[in-house]
Wavefront OBJ file of the C-alpha trace (Angstrom):
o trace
v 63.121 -15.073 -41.922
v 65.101 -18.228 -42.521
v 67.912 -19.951 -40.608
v 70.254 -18.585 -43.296
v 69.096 -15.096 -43.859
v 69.595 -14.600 -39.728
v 73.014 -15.472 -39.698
v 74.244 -13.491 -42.597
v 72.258 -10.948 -40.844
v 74.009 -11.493 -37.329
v 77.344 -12.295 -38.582
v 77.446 -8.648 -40.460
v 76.060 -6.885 -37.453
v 78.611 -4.237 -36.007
v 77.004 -4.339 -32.744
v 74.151 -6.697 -30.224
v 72.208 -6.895 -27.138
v 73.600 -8.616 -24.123
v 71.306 -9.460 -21.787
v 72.490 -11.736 -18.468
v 71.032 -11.931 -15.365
v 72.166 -9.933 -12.126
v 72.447 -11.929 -8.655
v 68.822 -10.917 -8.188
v 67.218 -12.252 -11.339
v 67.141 -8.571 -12.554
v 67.980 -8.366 -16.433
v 71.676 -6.894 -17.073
v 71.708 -5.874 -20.350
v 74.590 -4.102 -22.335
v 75.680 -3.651 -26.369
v 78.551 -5.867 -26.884
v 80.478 -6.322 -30.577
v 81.129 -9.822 -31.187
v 81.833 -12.376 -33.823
v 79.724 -15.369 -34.999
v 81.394 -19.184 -35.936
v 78.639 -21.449 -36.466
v 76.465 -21.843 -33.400
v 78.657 -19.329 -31.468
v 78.836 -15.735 -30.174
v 82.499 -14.354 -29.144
v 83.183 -11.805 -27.150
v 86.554 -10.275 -25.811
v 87.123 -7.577 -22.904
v 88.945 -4.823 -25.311
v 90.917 -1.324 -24.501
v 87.723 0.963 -24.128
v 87.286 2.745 -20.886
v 85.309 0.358 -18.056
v 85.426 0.550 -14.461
v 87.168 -2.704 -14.526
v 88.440 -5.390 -16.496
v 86.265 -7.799 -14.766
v 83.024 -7.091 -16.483
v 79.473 -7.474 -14.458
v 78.678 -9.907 -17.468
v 81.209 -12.486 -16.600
v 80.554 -12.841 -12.843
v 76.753 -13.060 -13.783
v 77.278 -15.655 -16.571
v 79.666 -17.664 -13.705
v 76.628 -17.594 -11.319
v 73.926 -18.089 -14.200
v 75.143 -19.392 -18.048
v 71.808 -18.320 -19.663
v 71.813 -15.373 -21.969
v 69.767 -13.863 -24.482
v 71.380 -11.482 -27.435
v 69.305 -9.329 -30.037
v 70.717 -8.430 -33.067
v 68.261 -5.561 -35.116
v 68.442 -2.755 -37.457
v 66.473 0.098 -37.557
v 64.975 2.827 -40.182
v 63.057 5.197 -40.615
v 61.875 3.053 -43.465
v 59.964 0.693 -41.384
v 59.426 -1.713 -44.453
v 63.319 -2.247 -43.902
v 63.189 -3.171 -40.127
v 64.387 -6.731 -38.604
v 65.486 -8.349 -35.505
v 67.067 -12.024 -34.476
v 67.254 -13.454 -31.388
v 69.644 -15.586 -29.651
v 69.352 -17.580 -26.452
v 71.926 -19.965 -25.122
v 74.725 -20.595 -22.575
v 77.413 -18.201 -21.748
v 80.868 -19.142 -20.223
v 84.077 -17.618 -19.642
v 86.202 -18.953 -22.346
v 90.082 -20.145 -21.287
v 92.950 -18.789 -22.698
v 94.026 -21.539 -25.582
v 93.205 -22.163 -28.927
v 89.425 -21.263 -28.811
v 90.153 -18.450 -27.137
v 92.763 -17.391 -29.935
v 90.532 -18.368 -32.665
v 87.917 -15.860 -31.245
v 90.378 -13.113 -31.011
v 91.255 -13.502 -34.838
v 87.319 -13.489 -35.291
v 87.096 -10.343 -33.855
v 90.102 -8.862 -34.954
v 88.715 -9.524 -38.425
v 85.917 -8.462 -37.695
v 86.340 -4.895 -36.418
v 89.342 -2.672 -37.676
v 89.831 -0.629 -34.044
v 90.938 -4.879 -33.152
v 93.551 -4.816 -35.287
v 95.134 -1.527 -33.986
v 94.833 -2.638 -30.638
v 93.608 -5.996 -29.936
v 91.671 -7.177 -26.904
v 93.700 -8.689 -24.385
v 90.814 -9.114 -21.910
v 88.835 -12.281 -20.641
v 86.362 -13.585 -23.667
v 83.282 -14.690 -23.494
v 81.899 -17.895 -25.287
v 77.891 -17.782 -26.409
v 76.873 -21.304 -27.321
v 73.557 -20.524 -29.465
v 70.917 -22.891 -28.491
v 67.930 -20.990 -30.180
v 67.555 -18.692 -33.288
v 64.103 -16.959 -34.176
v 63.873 -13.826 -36.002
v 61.327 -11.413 -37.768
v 61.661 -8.918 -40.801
v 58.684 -6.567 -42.146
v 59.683 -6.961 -45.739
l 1 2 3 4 5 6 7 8 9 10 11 12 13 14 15 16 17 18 19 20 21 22 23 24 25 26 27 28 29 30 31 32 33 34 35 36 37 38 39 40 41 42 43 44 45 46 47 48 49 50 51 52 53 54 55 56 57 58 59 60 61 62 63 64 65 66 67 68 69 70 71 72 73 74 75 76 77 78 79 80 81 82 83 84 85 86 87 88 89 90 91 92 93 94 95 96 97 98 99 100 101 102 103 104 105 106 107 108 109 110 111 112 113 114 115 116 117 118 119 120 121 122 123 124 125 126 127 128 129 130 131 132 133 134 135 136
């Protein structure tokens, strides 16, 4: 899979892999949505139901930037299968106009956004490596 073919692939995913690492080196890994600009993942802390608004991924990004993300699809059909993978930095984005331009991303992106957009902290995934696989 080429460079190209992965991100039209990632940027029309509905939903990824989040993996961070917990204070104790464990793997934390959650499905996040998110929208793609270039060389970067966005994020945003939306309405759904959490424990808090202060989500485990943040504090562990904080402690440790490095993340990895995996995008795949799935069939039956197993001719049709792929995956891409993403490793980079992670960081807490500020409240400006990156963060706005990642909200409009998202918004965009995903249609529950637009009802009710997120209003939570975002989170700013600087891709530093793509690789990939497909079977066909």
């Amino acid at each position: 899979m080429d460079s190209d073919d992965m991100r039209v692939r990632v940027a029309a995913a509905r939903v990824a892999r989040l993996a961070t690492l917990g204070r104790d080196g464990a793997p934390h890994l959650v499905p996040f949505c998110f929208a793609l600009s270039g060389d970067v993942l966005y994020s945003a802390v939306d309405h759904k139901r959490k424990r808090s608004s202060r989500l485990q991924r943040f504090d562990n990004v904080a402690r440790d930037p490095r993340v990895g993300v995996i995008v795949d699809h799935y069939e039956e059909d197993w001719s049709k299968l792929w995956w891409v993978r993403l490793e980079g930095l992670a960081r807490d984005l500020e409240s400006g106009a990156e963060a706005n331009e990642a909200l409009r991303l998202l918004t965009a992106k995903y249609g529950q956004y637009r009802d009710d957009p997120p209003s939570g902290a975002v989170l700013r995934i600087e891709v530093q490596r793509w690789s990939g696989w497909t079977a066909s």
